[in-house]
N, C-alpha and C positions, 0 to 999 in steps of 0.2 A: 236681539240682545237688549240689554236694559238703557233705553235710550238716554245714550250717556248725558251728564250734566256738561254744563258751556265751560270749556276748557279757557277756550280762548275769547271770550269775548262775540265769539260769533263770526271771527273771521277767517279764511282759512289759517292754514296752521304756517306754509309754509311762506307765506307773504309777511307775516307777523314778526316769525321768529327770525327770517332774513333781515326785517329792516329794524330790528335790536342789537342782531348780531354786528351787523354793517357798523351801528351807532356807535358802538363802542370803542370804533376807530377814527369818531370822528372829535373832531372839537367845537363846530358848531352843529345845531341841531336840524333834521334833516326830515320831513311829512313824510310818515309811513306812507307808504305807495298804497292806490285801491285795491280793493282784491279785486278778482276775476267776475265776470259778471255770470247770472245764473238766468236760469232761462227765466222770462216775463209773464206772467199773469197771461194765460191766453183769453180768457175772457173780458168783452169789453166793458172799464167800469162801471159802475151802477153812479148812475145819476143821482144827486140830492140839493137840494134848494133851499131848505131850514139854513137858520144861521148856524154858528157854531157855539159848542154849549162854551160854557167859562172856564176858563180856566183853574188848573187845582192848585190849590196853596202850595206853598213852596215847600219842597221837601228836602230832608237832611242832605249836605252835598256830597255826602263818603257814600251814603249807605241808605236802605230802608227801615221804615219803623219794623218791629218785629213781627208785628200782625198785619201791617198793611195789606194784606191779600183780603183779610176780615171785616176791613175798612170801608166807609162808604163815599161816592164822589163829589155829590151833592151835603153831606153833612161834614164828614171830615175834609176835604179838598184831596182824595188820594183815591188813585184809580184800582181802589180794589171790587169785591162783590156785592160789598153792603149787607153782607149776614148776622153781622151780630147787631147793626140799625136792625135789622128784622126781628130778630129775638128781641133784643130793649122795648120796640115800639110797637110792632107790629102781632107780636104774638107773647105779650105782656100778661102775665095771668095763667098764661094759658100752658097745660104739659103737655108731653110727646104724647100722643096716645098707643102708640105702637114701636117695638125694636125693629129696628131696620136692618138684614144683613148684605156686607157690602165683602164680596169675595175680593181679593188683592192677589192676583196673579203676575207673579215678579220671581225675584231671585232669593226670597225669604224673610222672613220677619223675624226680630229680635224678641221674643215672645217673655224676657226676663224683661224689659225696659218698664219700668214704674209710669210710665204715661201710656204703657197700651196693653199690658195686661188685664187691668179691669176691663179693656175693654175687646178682647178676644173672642170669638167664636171658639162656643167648647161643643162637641159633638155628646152629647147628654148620654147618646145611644149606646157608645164605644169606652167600656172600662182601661182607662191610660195602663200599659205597662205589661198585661197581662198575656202578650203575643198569641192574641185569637184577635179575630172577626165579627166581633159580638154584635154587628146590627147586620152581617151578614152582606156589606155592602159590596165587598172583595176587596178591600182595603184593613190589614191589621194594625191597629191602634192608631187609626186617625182622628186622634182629639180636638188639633187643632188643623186637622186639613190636610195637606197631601202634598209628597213629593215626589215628581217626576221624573228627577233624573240621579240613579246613582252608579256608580262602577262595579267591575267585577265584584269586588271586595265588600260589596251593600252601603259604602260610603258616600257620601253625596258629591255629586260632579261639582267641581269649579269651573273650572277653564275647560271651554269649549271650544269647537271651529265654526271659520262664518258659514255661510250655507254656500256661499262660492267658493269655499275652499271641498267641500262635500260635495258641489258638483264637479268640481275641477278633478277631484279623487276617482269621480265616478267613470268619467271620461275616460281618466289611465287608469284605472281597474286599480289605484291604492287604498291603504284601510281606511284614509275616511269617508270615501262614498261607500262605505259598508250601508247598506240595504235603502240605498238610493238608487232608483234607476237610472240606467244611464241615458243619458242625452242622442238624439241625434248628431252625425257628423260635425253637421253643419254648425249644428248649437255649439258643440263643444269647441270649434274653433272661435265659436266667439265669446263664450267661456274665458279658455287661456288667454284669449287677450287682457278681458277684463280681470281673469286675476294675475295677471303680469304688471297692471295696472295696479293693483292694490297692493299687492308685496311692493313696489318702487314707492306709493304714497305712507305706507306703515314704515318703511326703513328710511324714509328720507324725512318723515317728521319726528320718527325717533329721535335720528342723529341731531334736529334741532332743539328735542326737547334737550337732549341733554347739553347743547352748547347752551342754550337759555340758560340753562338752570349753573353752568358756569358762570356764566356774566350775571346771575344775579349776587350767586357768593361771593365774588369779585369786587361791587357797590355795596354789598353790605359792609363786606369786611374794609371798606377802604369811609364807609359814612358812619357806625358805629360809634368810631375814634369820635369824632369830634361831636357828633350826634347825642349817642348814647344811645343805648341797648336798652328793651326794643323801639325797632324803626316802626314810628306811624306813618301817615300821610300826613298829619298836621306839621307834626314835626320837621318831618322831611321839607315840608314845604315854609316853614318857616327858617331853615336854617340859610344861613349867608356864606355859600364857597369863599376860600381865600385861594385857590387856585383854580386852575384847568382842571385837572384829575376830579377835585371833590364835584366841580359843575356838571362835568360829564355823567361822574355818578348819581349825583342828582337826578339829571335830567332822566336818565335812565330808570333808575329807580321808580320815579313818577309815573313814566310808562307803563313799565312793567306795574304797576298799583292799578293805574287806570283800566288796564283790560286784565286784573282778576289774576294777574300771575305773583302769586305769593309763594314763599315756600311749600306749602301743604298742598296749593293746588298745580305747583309743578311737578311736585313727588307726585300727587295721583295723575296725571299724566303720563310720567313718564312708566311708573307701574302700568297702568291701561294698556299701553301702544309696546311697552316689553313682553304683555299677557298676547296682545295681540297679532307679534313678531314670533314668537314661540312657538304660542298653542292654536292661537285663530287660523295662522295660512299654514300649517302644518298637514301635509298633504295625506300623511301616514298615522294620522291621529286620533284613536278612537274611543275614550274614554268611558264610554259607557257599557253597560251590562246588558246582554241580549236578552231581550223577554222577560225583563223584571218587572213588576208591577212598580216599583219605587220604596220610600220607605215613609218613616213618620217624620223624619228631619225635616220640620218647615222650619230650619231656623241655617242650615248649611254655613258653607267655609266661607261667606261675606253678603250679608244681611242688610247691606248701607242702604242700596238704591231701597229694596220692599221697606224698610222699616219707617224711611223717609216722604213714602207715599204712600203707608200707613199713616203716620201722626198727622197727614195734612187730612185726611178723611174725618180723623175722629176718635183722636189723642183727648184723654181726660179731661174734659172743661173742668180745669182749676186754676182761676185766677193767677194762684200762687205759681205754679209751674212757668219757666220761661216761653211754651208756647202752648198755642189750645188745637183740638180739633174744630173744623167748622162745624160737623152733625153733631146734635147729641142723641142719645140712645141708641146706637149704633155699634154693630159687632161685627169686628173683621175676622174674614177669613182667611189663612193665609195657605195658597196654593203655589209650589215652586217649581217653574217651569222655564226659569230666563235662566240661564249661566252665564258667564264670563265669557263671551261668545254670542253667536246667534243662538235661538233657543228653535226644537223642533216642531215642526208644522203637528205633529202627532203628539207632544205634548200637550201644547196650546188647546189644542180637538177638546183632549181628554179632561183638560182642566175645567173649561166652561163648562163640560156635560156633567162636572162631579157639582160645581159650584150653581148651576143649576138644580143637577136633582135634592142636594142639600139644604135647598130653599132658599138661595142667596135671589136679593130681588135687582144688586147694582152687580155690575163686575167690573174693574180697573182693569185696563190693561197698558200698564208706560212699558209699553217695549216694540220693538219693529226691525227689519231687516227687509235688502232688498229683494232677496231672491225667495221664493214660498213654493217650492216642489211639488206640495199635497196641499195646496190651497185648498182642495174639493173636503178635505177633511175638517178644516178649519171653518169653512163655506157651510159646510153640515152641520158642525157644532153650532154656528150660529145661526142657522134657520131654527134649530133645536131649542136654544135660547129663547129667538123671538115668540116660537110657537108655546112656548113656557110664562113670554111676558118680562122677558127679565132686560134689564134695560145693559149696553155695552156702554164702555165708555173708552176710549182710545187715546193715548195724545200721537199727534199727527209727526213728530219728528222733530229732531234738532239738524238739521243737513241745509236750512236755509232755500229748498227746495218746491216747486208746484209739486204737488201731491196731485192735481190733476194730469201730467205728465210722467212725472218719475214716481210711481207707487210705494208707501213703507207700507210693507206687509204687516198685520194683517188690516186688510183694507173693507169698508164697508159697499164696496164694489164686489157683488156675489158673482162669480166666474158665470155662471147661467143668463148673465143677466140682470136687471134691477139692482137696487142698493136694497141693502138690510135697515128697516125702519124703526127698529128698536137700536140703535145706536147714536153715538154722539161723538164726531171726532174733533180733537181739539188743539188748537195753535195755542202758545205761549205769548202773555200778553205783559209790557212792564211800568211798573211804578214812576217814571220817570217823566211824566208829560204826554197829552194829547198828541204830539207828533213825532212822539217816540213811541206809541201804544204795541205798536208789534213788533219783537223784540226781534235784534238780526239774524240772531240763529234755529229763528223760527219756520216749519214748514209751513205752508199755508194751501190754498186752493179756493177757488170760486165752485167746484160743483162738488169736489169730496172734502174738503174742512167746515164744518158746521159752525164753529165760534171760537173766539180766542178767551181764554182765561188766566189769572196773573200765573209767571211762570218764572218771576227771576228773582235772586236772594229770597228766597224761602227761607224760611227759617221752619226744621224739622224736627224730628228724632231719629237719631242714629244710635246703631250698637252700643252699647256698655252702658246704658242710659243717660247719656249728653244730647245736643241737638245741636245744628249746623247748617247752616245758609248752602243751598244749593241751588243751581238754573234748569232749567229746562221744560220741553213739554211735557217728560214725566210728572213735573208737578203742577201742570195745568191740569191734567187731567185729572188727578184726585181731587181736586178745590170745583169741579163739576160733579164729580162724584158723591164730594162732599155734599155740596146745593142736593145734588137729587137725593138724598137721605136725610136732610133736614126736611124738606117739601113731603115724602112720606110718612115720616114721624111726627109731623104734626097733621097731616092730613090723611086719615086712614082708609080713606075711600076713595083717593085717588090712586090709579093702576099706575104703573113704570112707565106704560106707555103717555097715561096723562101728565105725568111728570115732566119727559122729555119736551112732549109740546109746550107744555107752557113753561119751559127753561127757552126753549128756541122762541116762541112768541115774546118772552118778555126782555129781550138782549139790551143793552143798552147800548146805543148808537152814537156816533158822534157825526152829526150831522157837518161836511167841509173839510174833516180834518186828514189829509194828508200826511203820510209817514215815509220811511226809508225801503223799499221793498225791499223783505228777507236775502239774505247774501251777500248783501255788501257790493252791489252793482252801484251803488247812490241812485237808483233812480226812483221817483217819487211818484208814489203812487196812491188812490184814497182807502184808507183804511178799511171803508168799509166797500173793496173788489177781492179781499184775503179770505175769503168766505160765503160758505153760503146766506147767513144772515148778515154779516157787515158787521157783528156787534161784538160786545161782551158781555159775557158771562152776568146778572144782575142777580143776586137773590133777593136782594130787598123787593125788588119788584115782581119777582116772581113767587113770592110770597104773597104782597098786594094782588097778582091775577088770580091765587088761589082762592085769596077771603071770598074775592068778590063772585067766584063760582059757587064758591061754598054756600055765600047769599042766596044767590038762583036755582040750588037746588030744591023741590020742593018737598 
């Protein structure tokens, strides 16, 4: 599924919404309890001896600058990539010499939005509209790319099932393990538990979202009054209770501002975990069309997540516009293969093999699930890939989990064996200080996460042509995606593969610094044990390692 954005803050759901709910009964104020701990880095940390760099200027205390992912650490004081230091200084004079295509395999792109139009992948080959095949590819009218999943009815899927609900189906022979093998005995009894497991975690954070989202209309409607409409955080925290009731709401209120639960992103919540109470563990659920090839809709019945990790790729550089993309001359492609749900091992396959043979040279992919049935298809697609040259880019998860232990599919661990070395997978990194650099609800790993990239209040484009602050490693991973398309476009003789290396050579480190290990166990651990490089994501310097090859060639 489309690796959803930080709902909560990065904590679990059910520790959170319990000790707001509790608060509300209370009259003095009372420390959110810890969450649960999650398993440990099993790798032992990497040793470092440098001092530590300085620290970054002080940033805004509500919020992020709007670009700060584009920001540099050493110039501006903000722990972003340093890309557009790259372009100002580094490649001053100087054009793109080539278009870079960067395929966006997600849940659809809004292909009307004014900041990414210009900048679309149009298939040259394929006359729009004319319902033929005109470059013979087996694909009818894919102009802008391809969509993998529609219903009987040629419509495009929404709402999906997890892939545990599809094996749990398979197991009892119901429609949604329609053309899933079934499982062994054995498997299957551990199956049902785990999804026994997950229908009590989906219905019992439901029931909190919407007690949450009672007690916030509760403090609004009771801070308003004396407030005024609308509540900020400034405000809120300048105002002086005259009783108990207004304090408690207060206090409340604050809370809920501090870990990200506002109205908008408690609606999508509670939409999310209602989509996923429904249609996700719905065991008889089968929404799709047998042996359709798919249709032209890359743009389907909710566009939010691809649109948004579209514009962080390479959304119109114009000043004017509320945000930029990081590449320029850069054409996305937009392939729909994620639903409201898990997305299938067989779509995934088929996406990378189209976005390969179409000549895309990066592929995004923010999406992941834990279970992967036809891993060997997907394992195929991307030997297919690398044999092709085409660089993956993956974000590594929002579950706050080792990715060296617990796998988000699709993982750069080939079932045969060895790792796929044309990819790049990526943790979620944030604006907030050196020893907050890896965000909570970030997945991480010492031998399968390669780098962490910023990943929190983004600032995108979304549907209807707006844009909106979103978290997660879905958006880590386009801001690499991003890097390695800028690194192309200006250097046209570097392959995908020399891209990656010197994105992973040139990481930027922080030598000493110590953060919160993902999950909210509080235990402290060195930044750089969350990966295989230790680092983050730098374009500025991986720019600098480019000139200076460019130098040495002769």
């Amino acid at each position: 599924m489309p690796i959803p954005v930080r709902l909560i803050a990065g904590r679990p759901a059910t520790i959170l919404f319990a000790a707001l709910l509790s608060a509300c009964a209370r009259a003095t104020p009372t420390p959110v309890p810890a969450p649960a701990a999650q398993p440990p880095v099993v790798q032992p940390p990497i040793t470092v001896s440098p001092a530590p760099a300085p620290p970054p200027a002080p940033a805004a205390a509500d919020t992020a600058r709007a670009d700060w992912h584009r920001l540099d650490y050493d110039s501006d004081g903000v722990l972003g990539v340093g890309s557009e230091r790259a372009l100002r200084e580094l490649l001053a004079g100087r054009q793109p010499q080539r278009e870079v295509l960067v395929a966006v395999i997600d849940g659809g792109i809004d292909t009307a939005h004014t900041y990414l139009r210009g900048r679309l992948w149009r298939n040259a080959r394929e006359v729009a509209g004319n319902g033929r095949d005109d470059d013979a590819n087996g694909y009818t009218d894919d102009v802008w790319g391809w969509n993998y999943m529609v219903t009987p009815t040629g419509q495009a899927v929404g709402a999906e099932t997890f892939e545990l609900t599809r094996l749990y189906a398979a197991c009892r022979g119901t429609g949604a393990g329609r053309g899933v093998a079934r499982p062994s005995a054995a498997r299957c009894d551990t199956i049902a538990t785990a999804y026994r497991d997950k229908v009590d975690e989906v219905t019992g954070t439901l029931g909190q979202i919407r007690g949450i989202e009672r007690v916030l209309t509760q403090v609004t409607a009771a801070l308003e009054g004396p407030v005024g409409a609308p509540l900020t955080r400034s405000t809120v925290q300048a105002f002086v209770p005259t009783n108990a009731q207004q304090e408690q709401a207060k206090r409340t209120w604050l809370q809920l501002d501090a870990n990200g639960l506002g109205p908008a992103s408690i609606a999508d919540a509670r939409k999310a975990y209602e989509s996923q109470a429904t249609h996700g563990l719905d065991s008889s659920y089968f929404p799709r069309a047998v042996n359709a090839p798919g249709s032209a809709d890359v743009t389907g019945p909710d566009a939010g997540h691809g649109t948004h990790v579209a514009g962080i790729i390479g959304a119109e550089r114009n000043p004017a516009n509320a945000m930029m993309g990081i590449a320029p001359n850069v054409r996305l492609m937009a392939l729909r293969a994620v639903p409201d749900g898990d997305e299938r091992d067989e779509d995934v396959a088929r996406a990378i093999r189209y976005a390969v043979d179409q000549g895309a040279q990066i592929v995004n992919m923010s999406f992941g699930k834990a279970f992967s049935p036809n891993k060997a298809a997907v394992d195929s697609a991307v030997r297919y890939a690398q044999s092709k040259g085409v660089l993956l880019v993956h974000a590594a998860g929002n579950d706050g989990e080792n990715n060296d232990v617990v796998p988000s599919f699709p993982t750069p661990a080939l079932g045969s064996g060895g790792r796929a070395t044309l990819w790049l997978e990526v943790g979620a990194s944030s604006w907030k200080g050196t020893s907050r650099l890896a965000t909570s609800f970030s997945n991480y790993g010492q031998q399968q996460v390669d780098l962490f990239a910023p990943g929190e209040d983004m600032l995108s484009t979304v549907p209807g042509g707006g844009v909106k602050r979103e978290d997660g490693t879905s958006m880590a991973a386009p801001v690499v995606s991003g890097v390695a398309a800028l690194l192309l476009a200006y250097f046209p003789t570097l392959t995908p593969a020399d891209v990656r290396d010197i994105i992973v050579q040139s990481v930027r480190t922080f030598p000493g610094a110590t953060v919160a290990l993902p999950g909210g166990s509080g235990q402290q651990v060195p930044f750089a044990s969350l990966s295989r490089t230790g680092g983050l994501v730098d374009a500025y310097a991986a720019v600098k390692l480019a000139l200076q090859r460019e130098a040495l060639r002769p």
